[in-house]
C-alpha positions as CSV (number, residue, x, y, z in Angstrom):
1,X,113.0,193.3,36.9
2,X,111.1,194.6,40.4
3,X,110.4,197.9,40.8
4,X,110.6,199.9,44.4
5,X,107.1,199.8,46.1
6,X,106.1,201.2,49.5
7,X,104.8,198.0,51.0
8,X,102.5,198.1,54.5
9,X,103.8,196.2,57.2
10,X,101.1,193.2,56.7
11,X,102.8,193.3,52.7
12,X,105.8,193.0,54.9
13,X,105.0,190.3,56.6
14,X,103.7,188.4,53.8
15,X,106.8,188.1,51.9
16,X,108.4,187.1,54.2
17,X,106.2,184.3,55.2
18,X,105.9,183.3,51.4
19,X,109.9,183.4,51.8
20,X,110.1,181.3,55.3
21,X,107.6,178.6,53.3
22,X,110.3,178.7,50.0
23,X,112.9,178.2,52.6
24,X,111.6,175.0,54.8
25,X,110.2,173.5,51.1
26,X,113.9,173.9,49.7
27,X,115.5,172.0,52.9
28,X,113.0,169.3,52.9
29,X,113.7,169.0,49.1
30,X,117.4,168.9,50.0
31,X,116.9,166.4,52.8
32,X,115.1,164.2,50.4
33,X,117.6,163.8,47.7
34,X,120.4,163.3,50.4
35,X,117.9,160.1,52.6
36,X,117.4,158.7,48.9
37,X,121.0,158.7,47.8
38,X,121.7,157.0,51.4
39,X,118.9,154.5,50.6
40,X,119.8,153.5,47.4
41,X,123.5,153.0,48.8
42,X,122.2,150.9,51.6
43,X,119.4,149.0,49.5
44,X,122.6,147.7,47.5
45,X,123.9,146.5,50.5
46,X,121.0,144.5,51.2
47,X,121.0,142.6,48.1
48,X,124.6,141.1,48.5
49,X,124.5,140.4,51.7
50,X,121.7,137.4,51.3
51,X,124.5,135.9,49.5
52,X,127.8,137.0,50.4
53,X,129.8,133.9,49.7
54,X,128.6,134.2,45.7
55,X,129.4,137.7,46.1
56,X,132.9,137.1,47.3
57,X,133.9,134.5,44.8
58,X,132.8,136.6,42.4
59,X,135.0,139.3,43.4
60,X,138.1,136.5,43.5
61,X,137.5,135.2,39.9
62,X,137.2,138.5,38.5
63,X,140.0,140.2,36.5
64,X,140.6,143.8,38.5
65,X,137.5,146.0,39.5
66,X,135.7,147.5,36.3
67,X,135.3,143.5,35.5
68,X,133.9,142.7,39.2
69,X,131.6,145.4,38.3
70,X,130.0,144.2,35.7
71,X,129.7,140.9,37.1
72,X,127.8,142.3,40.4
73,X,125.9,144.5,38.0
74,X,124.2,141.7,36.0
75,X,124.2,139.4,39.0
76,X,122.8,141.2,41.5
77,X,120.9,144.1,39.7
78,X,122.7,146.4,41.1
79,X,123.6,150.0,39.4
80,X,127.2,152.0,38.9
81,X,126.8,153.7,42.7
82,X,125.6,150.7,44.4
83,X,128.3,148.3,42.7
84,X,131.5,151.3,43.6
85,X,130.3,151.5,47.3
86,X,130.3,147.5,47.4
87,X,133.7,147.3,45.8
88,X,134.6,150.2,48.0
89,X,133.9,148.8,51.2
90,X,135.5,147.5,54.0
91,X,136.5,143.8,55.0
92,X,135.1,144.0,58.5
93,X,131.8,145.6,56.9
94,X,130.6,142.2,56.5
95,X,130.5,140.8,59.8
96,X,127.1,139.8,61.1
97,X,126.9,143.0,63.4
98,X,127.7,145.1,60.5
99,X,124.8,143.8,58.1
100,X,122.6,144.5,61.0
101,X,123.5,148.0,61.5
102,X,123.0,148.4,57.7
103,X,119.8,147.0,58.3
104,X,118.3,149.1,61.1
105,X,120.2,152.3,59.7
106,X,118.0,151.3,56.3
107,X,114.8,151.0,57.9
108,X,115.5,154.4,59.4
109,X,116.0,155.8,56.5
110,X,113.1,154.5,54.6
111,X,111.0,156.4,57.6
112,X,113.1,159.6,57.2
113,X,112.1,159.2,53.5
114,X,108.0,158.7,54.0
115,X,108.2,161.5,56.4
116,X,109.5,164.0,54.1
117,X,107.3,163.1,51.1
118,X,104.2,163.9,53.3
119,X,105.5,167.0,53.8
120,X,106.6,167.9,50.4
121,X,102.9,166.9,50.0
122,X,101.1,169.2,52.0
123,X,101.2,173.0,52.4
124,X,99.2,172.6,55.4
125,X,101.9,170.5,57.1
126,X,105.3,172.8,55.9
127,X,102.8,176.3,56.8
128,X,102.8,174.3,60.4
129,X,106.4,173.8,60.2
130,X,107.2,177.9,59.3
131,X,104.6,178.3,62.2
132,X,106.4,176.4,64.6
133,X,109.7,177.6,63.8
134,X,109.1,181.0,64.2
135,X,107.2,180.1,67.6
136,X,110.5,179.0,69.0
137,X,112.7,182.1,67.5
138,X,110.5,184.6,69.3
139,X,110.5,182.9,72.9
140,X,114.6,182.1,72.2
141,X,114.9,186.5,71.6
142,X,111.7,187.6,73.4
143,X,113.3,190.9,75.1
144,X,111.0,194.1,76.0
145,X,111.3,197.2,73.3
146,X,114.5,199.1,74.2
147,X,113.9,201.5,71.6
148,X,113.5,205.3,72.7
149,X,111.6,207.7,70.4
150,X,113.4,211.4,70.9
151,X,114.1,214.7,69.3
152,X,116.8,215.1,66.7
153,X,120.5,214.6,67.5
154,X,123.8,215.3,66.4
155,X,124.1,212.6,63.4
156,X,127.6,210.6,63.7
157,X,129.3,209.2,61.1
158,X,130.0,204.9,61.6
159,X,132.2,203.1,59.9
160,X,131.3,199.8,58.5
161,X,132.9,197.9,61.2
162,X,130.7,199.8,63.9
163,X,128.1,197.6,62.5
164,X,130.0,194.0,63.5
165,X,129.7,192.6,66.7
166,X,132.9,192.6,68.7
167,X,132.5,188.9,69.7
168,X,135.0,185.7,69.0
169,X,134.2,183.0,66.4
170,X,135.3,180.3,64.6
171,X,135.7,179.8,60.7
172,X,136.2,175.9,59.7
173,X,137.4,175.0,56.3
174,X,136.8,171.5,54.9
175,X,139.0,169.6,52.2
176,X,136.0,169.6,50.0
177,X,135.6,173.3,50.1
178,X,133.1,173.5,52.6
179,X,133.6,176.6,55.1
180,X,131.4,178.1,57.9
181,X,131.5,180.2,61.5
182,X,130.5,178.6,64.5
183,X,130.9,180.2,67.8
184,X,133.1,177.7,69.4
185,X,134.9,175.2,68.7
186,X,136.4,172.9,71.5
187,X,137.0,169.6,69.0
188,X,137.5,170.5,65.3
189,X,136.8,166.5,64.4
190,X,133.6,166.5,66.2
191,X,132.1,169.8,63.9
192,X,129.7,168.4,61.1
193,X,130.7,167.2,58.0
194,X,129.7,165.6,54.8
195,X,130.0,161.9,54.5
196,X,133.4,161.6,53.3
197,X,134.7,164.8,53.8
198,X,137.5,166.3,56.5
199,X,138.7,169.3,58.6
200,X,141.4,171.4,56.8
201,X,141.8,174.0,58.9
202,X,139.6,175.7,62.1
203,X,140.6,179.4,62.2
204,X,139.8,181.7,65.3
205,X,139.5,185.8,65.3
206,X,137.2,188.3,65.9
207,X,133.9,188.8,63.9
208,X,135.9,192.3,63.1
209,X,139.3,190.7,62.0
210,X,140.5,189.0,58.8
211,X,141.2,185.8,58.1
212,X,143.1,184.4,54.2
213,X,142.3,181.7,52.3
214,X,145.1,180.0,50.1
215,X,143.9,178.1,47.1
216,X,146.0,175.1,45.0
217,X,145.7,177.8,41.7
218,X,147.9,180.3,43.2
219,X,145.5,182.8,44.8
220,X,145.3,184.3,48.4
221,X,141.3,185.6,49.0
222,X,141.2,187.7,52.2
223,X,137.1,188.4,54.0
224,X,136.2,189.6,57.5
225,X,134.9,186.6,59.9
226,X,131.6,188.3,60.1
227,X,131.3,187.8,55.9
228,X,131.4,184.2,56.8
229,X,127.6,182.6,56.6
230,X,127.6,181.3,60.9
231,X,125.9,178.0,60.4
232,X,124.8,174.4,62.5
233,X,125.3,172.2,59.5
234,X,127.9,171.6,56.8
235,X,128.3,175.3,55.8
236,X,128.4,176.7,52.4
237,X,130.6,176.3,49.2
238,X,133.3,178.8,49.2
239,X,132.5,179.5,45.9
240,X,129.8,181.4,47.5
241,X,132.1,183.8,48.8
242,X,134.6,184.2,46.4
243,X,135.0,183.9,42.7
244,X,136.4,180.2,42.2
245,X,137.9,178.7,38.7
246,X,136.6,175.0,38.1
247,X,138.7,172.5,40.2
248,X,140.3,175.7,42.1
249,X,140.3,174.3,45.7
250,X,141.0,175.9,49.5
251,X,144.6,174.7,50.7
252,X,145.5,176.6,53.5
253,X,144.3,179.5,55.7
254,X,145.4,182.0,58.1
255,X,143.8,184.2,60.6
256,X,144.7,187.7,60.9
257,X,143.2,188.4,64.2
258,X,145.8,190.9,65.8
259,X,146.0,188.7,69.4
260,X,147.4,186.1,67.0
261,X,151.0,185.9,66.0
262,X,151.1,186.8,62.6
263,X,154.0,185.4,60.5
264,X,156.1,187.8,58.0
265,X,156.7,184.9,55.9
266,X,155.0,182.2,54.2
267,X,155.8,178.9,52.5
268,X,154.3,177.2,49.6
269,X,154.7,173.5,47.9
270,X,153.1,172.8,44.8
271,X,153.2,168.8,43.9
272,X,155.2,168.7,41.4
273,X,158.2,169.8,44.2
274,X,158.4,173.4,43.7
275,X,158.3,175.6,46.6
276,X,158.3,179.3,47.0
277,X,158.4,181.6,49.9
278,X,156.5,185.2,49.9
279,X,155.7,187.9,52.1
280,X,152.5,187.9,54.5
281,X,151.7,191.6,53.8
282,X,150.3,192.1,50.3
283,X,147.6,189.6,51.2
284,X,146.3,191.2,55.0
285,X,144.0,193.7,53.1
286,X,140.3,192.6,52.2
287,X,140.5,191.1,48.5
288,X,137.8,191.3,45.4
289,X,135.5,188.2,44.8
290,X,138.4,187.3,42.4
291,X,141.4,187.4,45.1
292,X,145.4,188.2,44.5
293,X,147.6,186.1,43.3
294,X,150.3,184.8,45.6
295,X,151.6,182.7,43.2
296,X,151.7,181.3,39.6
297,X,152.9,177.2,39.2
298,X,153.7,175.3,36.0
299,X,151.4,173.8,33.8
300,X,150.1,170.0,35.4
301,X,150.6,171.8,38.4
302,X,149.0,173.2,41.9
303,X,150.2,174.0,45.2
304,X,149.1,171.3,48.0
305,X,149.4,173.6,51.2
306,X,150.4,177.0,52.4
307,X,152.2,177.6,55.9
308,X,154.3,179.9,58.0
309,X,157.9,179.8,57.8
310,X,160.3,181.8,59.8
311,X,164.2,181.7,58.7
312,X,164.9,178.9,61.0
313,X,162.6,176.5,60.5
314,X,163.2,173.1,58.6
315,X,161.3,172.2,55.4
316,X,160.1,168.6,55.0
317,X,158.8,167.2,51.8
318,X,157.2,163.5,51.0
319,X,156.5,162.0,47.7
320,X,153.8,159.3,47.1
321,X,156.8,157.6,45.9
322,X,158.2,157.6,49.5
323,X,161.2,159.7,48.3
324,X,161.4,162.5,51.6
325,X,163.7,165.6,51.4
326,X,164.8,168.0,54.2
327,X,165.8,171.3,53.9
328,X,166.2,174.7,55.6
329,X,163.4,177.2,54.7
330,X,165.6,179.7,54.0
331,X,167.2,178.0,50.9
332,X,163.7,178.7,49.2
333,X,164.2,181.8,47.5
334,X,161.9,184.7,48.3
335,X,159.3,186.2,45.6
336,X,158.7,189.8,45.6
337,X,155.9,189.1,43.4
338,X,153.9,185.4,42.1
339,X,156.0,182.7,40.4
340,X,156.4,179.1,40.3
341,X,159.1,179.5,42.7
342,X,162.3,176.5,42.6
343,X,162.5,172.8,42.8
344,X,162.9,171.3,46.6
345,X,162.5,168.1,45.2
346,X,162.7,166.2,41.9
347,X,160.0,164.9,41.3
348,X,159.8,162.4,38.4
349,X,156.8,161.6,35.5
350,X,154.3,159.3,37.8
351,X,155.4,160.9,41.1
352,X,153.9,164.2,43.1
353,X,154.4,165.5,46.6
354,X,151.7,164.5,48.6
355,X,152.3,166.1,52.1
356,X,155.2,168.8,53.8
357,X,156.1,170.2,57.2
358,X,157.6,173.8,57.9
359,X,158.5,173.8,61.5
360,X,161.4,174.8,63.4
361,X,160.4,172.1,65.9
362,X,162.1,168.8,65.4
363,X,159.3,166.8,67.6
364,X,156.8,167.2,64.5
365,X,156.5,164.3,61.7
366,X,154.3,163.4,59.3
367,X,152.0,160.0,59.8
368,X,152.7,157.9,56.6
369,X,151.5,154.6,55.5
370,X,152.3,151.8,53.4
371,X,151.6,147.9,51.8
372,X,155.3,147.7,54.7
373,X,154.0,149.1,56.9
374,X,153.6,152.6,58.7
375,X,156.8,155.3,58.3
376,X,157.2,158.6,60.2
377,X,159.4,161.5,58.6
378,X,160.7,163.8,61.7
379,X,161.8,166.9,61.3
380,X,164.8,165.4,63.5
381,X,168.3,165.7,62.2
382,X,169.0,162.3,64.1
383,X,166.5,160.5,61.9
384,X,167.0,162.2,58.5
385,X,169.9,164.3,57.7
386,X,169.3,167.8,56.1
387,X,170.0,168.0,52.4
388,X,170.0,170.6,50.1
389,X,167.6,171.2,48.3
390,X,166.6,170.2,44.1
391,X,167.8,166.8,44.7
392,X,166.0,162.9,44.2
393,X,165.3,163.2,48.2
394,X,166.1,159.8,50.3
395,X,163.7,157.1,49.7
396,X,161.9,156.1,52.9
397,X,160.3,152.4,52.0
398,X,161.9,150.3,48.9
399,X,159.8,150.5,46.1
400,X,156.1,151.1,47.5
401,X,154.2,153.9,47.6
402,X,152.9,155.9,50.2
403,X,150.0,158.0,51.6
404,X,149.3,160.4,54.9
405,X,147.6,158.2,57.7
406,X,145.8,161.8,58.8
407,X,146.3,165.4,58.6
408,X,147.1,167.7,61.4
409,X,144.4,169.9,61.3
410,X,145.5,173.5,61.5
411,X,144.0,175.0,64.8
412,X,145.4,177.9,66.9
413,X,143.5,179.1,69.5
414,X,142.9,182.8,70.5
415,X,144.7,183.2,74.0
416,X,143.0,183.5,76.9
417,X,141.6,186.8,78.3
418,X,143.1,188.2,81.4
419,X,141.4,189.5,83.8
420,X,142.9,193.0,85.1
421,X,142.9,193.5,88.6
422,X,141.6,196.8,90.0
């Protein structure tokens, strides 16, 4: 372990040089290994599309995927990754214009790929790169010393928040468990994500204020939106915030800025059709690293979403099975403390919920999709009738499965600031 030292401000300034160095050799290292996992993708690519009509027939005679797979494998040379992203891809990815765009976007890669090697290479060329960098960060915050050396003063006692900036901000959570603070945030599809990955939910407040985070094990996790790492880029694991089990995901979150309306209740579905409803309150203090449990579901089970509910909203519920159930909220019974709450649907062996709605507007639906055809579930009595709820639900397409064309992603804005006249 280190020991204290009194360090000179050229000591000072070394570390944190050696540090800045550390830093841009770590992101060039990251950069690397994401260009070459691109590359090998794309190099797959390449090989099947000199012969796309051997390819395809290939595909035709074979007997389900895994055998396809081997087929490509041993045909075109071709490893596990390459021959899942083949299998995995798109009809209208092989059009002519399509092979070409894999084309150019592998050639830019391979460039991308040379360029970081020589600087992984050289010292010399990543000390230019810490050189430059910190170049632009002092003429971006180049200010004159506002710092006034005088005699001794009253001391005054600050409280942790004295230390936050009072300015807005923007925390957006990913499906993947990605999460980070931007500034603004005018189009929560247009933020950056990982290949693959989605918006869950954008949540607005004050770097002072609190915002919740609802995972799919049960537990609420409460932070400030200052504790949130601000970032350009993808973000950081949430694991890095809080203390997450393995395969313990962000479902839902809530911002507990104080210009917000901020619900009493809450409503959660787990996928097995359980749903429980359970007070706000105990989860608006800042948690531990481990969080507090909201809520404890069954065994084979987790909870898919988290959302307000007032007393006269509706509840709407979908099974991948296409078996939808509505309800009023208010026939979920209310948990003074965590449980696995009571059935809104049955759900049988081979079945799970896949998606719900807790509204009191009837105008709002959920997108579905099928082999049929595409299906909306309204929270209009017109098009389905309220049920109670524990039953089988009404089933919306005849035997076919279903899935959610796209999620609403949860965004409410702060409201705008008026201006007092004087």
């Amino acid at each position: 372990m280190g020991t204290p030292q009194r360090l000179g401000l050229k000591e000072i300034l070394r570390y944190f040089l050696d540090f800045r160095f550390q830093v841009v050799t770590r992101r060039f290292q990251f950069d690397l290994q994401e260009v070459q996992k691109r590359l090998h993708i794309l190099e797959g690519f390449e090989k099947v599309y000199d012969a796309l009509d051997e390819m395809i027939k290939i595909i035709r005679k074979s007997d389900g995927k895994e055998d396809a797979a081997g087929k490509l494998m041993k045909r075109f040379e071709l490893d596990e990754i390459q021959t899942d992203a083949i299998l995995d891809m798109r009809l209208y990815k092989l059009a002519r214009l399509e092979i070409l765009v894999v084309q150019k976007e592998a050639k830019e890669k391979r460039a991308e790929q040379k360029e970081l090697k020589a600087l992984l290479a050289s010292d010399k060329a990543r000390w230019g790169v810490v050189r430059d960098e910190i170049k632009e960060i002092g003429a971006r915050y180049k200010d004159e010393r506002r710092t006034r050396i005088g005699g001794g003063r009253e001391e005054v006692e600050y409280t942790e928040e004295a230390f936050i900036a009072d300015e807005d901000a923007h925390v957006v959570i990913t499906r993947d468990g990605w999460v980070k603070r931007v500034r603004e945030m005018k189009d929560p599809a247009s933020t950056r994500l990982r290949e693959g990955d989605e918006v869950l939910s954008v949540l607005a407040g004050s770097l002072k204020s609190s915002l919740v985070l609802f995972s799919n094990f049960g537990t609420a996790y409460v932070t400030r939106f200052n504790d949130v790492p601000a970032s350009t880029g993808y973000g950081d694991p949430v694991q890095k915030l809080f203390k997450f089990d393995d395969q313990e995901r962000v479902v839902g979150g809530l911002s507990l800025d104080p210009r917000l309306p901020r619900p009493e209740k809450l409503v959660g579905v787990s996928k097995r059709g359980y749903g429980l409803r359970f007070p706000l309150a105990p989860h608006a203090e800042i948690s531990t690293r481990a969080g507090r449990r909201y809520a404890k579901p069954g065994k084979e089970d987790e909870l898919i979403g988290v959302a307000p509910a007032a007393d006269r909203d509706l509840l709407a519920v979908v099974t991948q099975s296409s078996h939808a159930l509505i309800c009023k909220v208010k026939d979920v019974n209310e948990l003074a403390g965590p449980g696995r709450g009571v059935t809104v649907i049955k759900v049988p062996a081979g079945d799970e919920v896949i998606a719900f709605l807790c509204a009191s507007d009837k105008e709002q639906s959920i997108e579905l999709e099928s082999s049929k055809g595409g299906k909306k579930l309204s929270l209009g009595v017109k098009t389905y009738e309220l049920a109670a709820r524990g039953g089988k639900g009404r089933e919306m397409v005849k035997k076919d499965k279903v899935k959610v064309v796209q999620r609403q992603i949860a965004f409410v804005p702060l409201p705008e600031e008026k201006v007092e006249k004087g």
